[in-house]
N, C-alpha and C positions, 0 to 999 in steps of 0.2 A: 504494500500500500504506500500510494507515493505523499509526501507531506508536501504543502501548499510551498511551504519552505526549499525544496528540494529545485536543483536546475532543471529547468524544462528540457526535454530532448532534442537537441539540435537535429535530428532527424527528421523532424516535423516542421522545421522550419528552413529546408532547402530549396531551390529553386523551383526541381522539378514537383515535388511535395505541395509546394503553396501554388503552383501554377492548377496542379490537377485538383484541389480543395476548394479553389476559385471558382474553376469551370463545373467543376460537380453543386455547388453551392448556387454556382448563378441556376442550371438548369432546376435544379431541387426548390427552389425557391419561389422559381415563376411558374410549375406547374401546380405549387401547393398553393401559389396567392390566389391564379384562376378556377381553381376547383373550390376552393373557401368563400369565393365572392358571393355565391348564394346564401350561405348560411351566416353572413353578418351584416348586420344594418349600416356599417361606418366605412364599410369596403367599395371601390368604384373602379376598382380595374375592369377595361375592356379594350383587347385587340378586335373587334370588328369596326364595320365603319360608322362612327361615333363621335361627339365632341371629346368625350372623354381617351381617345384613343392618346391622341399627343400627351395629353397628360400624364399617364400610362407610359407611354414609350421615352421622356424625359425624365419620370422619376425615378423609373427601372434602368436608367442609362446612371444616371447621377450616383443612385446606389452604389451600383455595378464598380466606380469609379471608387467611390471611397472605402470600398470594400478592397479592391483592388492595391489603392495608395496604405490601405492600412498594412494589408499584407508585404508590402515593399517594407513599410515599417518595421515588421518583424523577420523579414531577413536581413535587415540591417543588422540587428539586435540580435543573430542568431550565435554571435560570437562572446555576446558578451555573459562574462560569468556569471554576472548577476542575474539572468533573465531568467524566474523562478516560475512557478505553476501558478503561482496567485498573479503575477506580472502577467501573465497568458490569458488568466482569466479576466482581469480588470479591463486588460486590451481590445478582447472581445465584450467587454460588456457596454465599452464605451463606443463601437463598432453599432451596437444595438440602438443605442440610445440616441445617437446620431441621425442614424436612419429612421429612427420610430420620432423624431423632430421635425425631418425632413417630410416625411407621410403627411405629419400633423399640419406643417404650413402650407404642403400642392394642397390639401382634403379646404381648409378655409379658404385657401385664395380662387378654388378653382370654385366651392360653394358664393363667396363676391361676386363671380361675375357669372352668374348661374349655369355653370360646365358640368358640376357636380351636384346632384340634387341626392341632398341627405336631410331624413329627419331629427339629424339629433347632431349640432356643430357647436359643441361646447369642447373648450381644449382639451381638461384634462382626461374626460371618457375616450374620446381619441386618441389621445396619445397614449393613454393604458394597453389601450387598445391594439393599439402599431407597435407598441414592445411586446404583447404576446406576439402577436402575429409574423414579427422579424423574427425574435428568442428563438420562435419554432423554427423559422424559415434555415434562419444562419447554424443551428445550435447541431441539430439533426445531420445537418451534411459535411459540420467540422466533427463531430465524433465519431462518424463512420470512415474519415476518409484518416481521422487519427488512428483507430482503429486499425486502418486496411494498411495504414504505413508500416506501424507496430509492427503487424505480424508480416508484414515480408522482412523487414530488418530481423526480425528474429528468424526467418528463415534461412537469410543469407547469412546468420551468424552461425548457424546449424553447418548448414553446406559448408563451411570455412573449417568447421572444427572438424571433421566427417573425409577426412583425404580415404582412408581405407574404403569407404562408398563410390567412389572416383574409379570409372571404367580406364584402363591405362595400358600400354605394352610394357610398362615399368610396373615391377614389383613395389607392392605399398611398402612405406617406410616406418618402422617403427618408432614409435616416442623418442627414444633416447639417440634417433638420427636426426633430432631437434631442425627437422626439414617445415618450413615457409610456404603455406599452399595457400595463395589467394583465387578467388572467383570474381567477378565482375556480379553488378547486381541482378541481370538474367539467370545468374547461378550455374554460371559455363567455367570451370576450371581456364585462369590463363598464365600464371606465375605459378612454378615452384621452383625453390632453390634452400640450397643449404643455408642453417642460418649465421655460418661462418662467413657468408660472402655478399650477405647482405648488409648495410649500415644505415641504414634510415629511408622513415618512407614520409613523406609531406604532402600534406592536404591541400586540394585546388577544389574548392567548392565538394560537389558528389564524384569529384576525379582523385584520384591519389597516382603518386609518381614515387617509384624506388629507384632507391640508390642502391646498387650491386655491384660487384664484379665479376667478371666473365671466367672461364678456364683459361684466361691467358692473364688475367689480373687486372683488365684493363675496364675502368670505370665507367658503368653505364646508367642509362636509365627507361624505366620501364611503365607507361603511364595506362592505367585504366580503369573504369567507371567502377566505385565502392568508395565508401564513407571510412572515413580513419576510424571512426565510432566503433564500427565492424570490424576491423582490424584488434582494435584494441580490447575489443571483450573476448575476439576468439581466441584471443594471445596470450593470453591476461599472464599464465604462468611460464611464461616464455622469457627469453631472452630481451625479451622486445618492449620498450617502457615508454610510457607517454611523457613526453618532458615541456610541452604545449597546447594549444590548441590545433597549432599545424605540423607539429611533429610527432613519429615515434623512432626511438631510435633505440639499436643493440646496444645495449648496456657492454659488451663484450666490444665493442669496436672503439669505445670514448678511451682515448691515450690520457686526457688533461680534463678537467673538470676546476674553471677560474672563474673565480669572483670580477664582479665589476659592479660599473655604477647603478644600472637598470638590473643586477641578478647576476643570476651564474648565465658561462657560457658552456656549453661544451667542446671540446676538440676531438674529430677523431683521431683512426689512424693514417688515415690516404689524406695526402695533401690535395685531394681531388676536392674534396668535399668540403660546403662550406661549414662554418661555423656555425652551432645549434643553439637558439637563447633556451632555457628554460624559466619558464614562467611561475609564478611567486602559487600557484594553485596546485604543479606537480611539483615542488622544489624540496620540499622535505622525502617526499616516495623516490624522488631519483636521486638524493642524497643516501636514502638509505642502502639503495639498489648501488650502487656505486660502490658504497664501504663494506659490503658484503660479496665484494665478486669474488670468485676462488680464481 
């Protein structure tokens, strides 16, 4: 059970995540206002041909809009530590509140100029009213599509841990051949290597890009679609440590471990590679991980 206190899951709030919550959100939303328009006195949407239609098709645009600018808002935000469960939910609730404002001033300006014909145009029945009405609209199709994120993230975490389920002409590798098997988020095997030859992987949005070296020694990089998130839970007892938001790095490959003015940095061993900040949220676990290497 997650506490209000607890950081919200940066998985929820990536690009392609907030893009499909949107689109499912807008659809979900304009078929449940059109089918509820008979069963409530304060309601006026209508797509046929109507005075009321523009009204309709400006207030469903404008929504649409600031639904959209909010969501920008919360991928801005997806990085920052602070961004908690109760921050997620205040966000959206001020999302609602907005829009159930907006309902309430088209319902009386369009009732002025008689577009809107309603028996009952008192503010605040109305705008009670447009907060259920949105609450439902928006609330339903962000918990399902939090929901539907969830459990693929958890599935891709599955398939990460699971190399022995991996159809292969290479014999599975046992635990203690401490072998790196990443999948992309279709769950298609595309990286494996020893985790002697790997040195950090860095986060580019829902892309991750490793650092390795080849059988010749010679430093490379290897870029495809999975969440460092994912990486890091299916690792967790690995060699492998989160020292960032954008990084995870082999504990086994850091030569130097130096203070400076913003934190530590890290060094590895290849002068290939650059220099790793760690951040003040993992700086005690990778200190401890550090003073424990054998």
């Amino acid at each position: 059970m997650h506490s209000l206190k607890d950081q919200f899951p940066k998985v929820l709030l990536g690009k392609h995540q907030l893009i499909m919550t949107v689109t499912f959100a807008a659809f979900f939303s304009l078929v449940f206002l059109l089918v509820s328009v008979p069963f409530s006195h304060n309601a006026w949407f209508n797509l046929g041909r109507s005075e009321a239609f523009l009204f309709t098709v400006v207030f469903y645009a404008i929504s649409l809009a600031i639904v959209c600018f909010s969501k920008v808002g919360q991928y801005i935000m997806r990085n920052s530590e602070n961004f908690t469960y109760l921050h997620f939910i205040l966000w959206d609730v001020a999302e609602v509140l907005v829009i159930a404002l907006l309902y309430t001033f088209f319902t009386l300006e369009g009732h002025k100029f008689g577009i809107i014909n309603l028996e009952h145009t008192s503010f605040w029945p109305l705008f009670l009213s447009a907060v259920v009405y949105t609450t439902i609209s928006l609330a339903i199709p962000y918990v399902l599509s939090g929901q539907y994120f969830m459990l693929e993230e958890k599935d891709n975490t599955i398939r990460l841990m699971n190399y022995d389920n991996v159809v292969s002409d290479a014999p599975a590798y046992p635990v203690a051949d401490r072998r790196i098997t990443l999948f992309d988020n279709s769950g298609v095997l595309k990286f494996s290597i020893h985790s002697d030859n790997l040195y950090f992987i860095e986060s580019d949005d829902n892309y991750i890009q490793v650092w390795y070296t080849d059988s010749t020694g010679t430093m490379k990089k290897y870029m495809l679609r999975c969440r460092l998130k994912t990486v890091e839970d299916s690792f967790a007892d690995s060699d492998l440590v989160r020292c960032h938001r954008k990084f995870i790095v082999n504990i086994r490959k850091v030569r130097l471990l130096s203070s400076s003015r913003d934190g530590y940095i890290l060094d590895l061993e290849s002068d290939a590679t650059p220099q790793i900040p760690v951040s003040k949220t993992y700086e005690q676990a990778v200190l401890a991980r550090f003073n424990s290497r054998i």
